[in-house]
Every structure is written in structure tokens, then in C-alpha cells.
N, C-alpha and C positions, 0 to 999 in steps of 0.2 A: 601777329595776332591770328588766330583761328576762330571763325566761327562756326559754331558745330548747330546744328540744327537740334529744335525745342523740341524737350521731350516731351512723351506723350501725357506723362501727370502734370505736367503743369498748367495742360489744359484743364482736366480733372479738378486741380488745388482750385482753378478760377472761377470756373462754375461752383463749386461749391461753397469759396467765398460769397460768391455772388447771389446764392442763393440764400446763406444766410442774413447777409446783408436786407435784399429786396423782403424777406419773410420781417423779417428787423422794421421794417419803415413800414410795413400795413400794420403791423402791432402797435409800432407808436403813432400811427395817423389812428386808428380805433380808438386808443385811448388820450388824445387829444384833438387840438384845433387844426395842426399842423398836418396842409398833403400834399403831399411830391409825391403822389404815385404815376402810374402810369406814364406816358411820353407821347409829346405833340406827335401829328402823323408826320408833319417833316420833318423832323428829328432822325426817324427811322429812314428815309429816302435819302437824308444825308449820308446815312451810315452807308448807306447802298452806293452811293457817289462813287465816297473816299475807297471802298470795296472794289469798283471796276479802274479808277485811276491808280491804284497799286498793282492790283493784277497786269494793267498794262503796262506798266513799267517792271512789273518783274518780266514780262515777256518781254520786253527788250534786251533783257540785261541777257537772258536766255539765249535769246537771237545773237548775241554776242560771244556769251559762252560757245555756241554752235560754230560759231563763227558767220553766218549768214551776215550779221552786222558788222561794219567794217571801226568804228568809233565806239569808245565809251568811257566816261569819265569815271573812273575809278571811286571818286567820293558819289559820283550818282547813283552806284553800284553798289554801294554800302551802305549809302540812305535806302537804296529800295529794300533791301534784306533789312536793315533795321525797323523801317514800316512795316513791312511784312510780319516781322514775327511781333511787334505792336497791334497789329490788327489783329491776328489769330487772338492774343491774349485777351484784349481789349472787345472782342468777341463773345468768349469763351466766358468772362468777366458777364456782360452784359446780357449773356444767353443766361445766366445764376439770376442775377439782379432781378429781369423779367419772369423769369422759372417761378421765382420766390415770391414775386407779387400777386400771379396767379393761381399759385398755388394758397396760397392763405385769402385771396379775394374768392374763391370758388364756394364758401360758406355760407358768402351771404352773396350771390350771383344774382341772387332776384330782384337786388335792388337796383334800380336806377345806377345809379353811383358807380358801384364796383362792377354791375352790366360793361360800364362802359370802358373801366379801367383794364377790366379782361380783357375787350377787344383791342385796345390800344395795347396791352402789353402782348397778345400775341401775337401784333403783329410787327411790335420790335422785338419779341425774341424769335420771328422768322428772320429780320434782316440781321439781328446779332447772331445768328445760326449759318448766316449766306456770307458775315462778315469773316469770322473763323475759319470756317471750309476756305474758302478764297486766302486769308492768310496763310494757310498751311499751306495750300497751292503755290502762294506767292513766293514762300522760302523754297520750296521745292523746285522752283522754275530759276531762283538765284543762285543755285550752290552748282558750284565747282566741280568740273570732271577730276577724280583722282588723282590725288599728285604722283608721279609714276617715281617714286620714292623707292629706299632699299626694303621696304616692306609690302609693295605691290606685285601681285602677283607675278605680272610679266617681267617687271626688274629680278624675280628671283628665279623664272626660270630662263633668262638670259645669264646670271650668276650660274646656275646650273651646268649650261652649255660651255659655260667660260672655262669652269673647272673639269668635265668633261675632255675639251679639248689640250687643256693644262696636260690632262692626266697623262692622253694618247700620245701629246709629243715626247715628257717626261720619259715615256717608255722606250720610244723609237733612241730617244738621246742612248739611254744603256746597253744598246742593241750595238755592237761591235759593225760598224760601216767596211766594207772593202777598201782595199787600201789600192790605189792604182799602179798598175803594173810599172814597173820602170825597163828602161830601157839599158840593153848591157853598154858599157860605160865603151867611149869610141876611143881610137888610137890616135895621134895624131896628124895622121892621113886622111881621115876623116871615115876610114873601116871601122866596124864593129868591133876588132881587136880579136876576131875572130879568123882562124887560120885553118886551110884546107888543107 
């Protein structure tokens, strides 16, 4: 399996669900009884939590890559890359949701009420904004140095030299070698066969 690192719209798709969604729920709290808007302040400090306990574990798994770490379990190495790019989304998500709720509360900002839903919501879409940047940090710090594969650069300029040097001996082979002298054939006296 390969994992290839999130791309950058998908950030994009999630905030902008998120935004309609959050826009979505002050429209239906307005015109009902029902309100889920805004978020407890510890809500937002958890998010911040789970935000530096990913990071730190992607910085492990790094130290590892690096090699500086000498141990690492392989499935804790794919859960951190799988948090990681959960949190960026989940982020990304949550920076729409609160976007969308202060964006449609800012109408009526004077009132008490959505006063305060504004401040609670901006300052969870500051930690689902710190939660995002950090997950994209966090994949970034889990991914693999290049597999030095037949399509990596340096594989293809060591194939280069290979054929190269293919070529040069290739050449020498057709190149007529001197043949070493031989010696005139002896008599059985053990003279050259040669007479004065």
C-alpha cells in the first residue's frame, strides 16, 4: 500500500462543506427552537490537545525516518499518518462549520445571543485553523524519504553510467588485442633450432 499525501482541494471541498453546513444550522436555529451553535470553550482546547499529541508523534515517527530514533512500530507509524491527515481534514471541516456560523451570526452581532456565539465560534475556528496547519505539518513529518526505485533520479543516473561503461568496454572487446610473441620452436637439445 502507498500513501500518498492529501491533496490540496480536499482541504478546500472541507471548508466549504463546512461552511455550508455551519451557515445551514444558524438558518435553522433562526427559524426554530433548536441551537447547536457555537462551541463550549473546552471543546476548542481539546481540539488544541489532540493537535500537539499528533504533532508529537508525528515527530517521532520523523526522528525515525531520520533515523536519529532507533525503534518504531510500524502500525504506530501508520496510525500517526492516519491521525494526521484526520486531523488536517477534520480541521479544515471544522474551520467551514465555524466560518459559516459567523458568517450568518454577524447580522445580528448586537444581540446578546449571537455576541457571544461569534466569540465562541472564532475562537474555535482559531484552534480548527491551528488544528489543520498542524495536520498537514503532521503528514509532512510522516512521509518517507524516496524510494530510490528505477524511476529516482540517482537510480537512473547510476543506470546511465552502467551503460556508459557497457558501451566503453563493448568497444575495447572489438579492438584487435596484440597477440604475444612466441618463441621460435626449440630442438631437442634444448637450442633454439637455430644454427650458426
Amino acid at each position: 500500500m502507498r500513501a500518498r499525501r492529501t491533496p490540496w482541494w480536499y482541504y478546500v471541498v472541507a471548508i466549504a462543506l463546512g461552511l455550508l453546513a455551519g451557515a445551514s444550522v444558524v438558518r435553522l436555529t433562526q427559524s426554530s427552537q433548536i441551537s447547536v451553535l457555537g462551541a463550549p470553550w473546552f471543546v476548542s482546547v481539546m481540539l488544541l490537545l489532540v493537535g500537539v499529541v499528533v504533532l508529537y508523534m508525528a515527530w517521532q515517527v520523523h526522528l525515525y525516518v531520520k533515523g536519529t530514533r532507533r525503534e518504531m512500530d510500524s502500525a504506530r507509524a501508520v496510525n500517526t499518518l492516519v491521525m494526521a491527515k484526520a486531523l488536517g481534514l477534520a480541521g479544515a471541516g471544522l474551520l467551514g462549520w465555524y466560518g459559516g456560523q459567523i458568517l450568518m451570526s454577524l447580522a445580528h452581532a448586537d444581540a446578546p445571543f449571537y455576541a457571544e456565539i461569534i466569540k465562541e465560534c472564532l475562537f474555535s475556528a482559531g484552534a480548527a485553523l491551528v488544528d489543520m496547519i498542524i495536520g498537514i505539518i503532521s503528514e509532512w513529518l510522516c512521509q518517507l524519504p524516496p524510494n530510490q526505485g528505477p524511476e529516482h533520479p540517482k537510480m537512473k543516473e547510476a543506470q546511465r553510467r552502467k551503460r556508459a561503461a557497457g558501451a566503453v568496454n563493448s568497444e575495447f572487446r572489438g579492438i584487435e588485442q596484440p597477440r604475444p610473441i612466441k618463441s621460435p620452436p626449440q630442438d631437442a637439445a634444448g637450442g633454439h633450432g637455430l644454427r650458426h
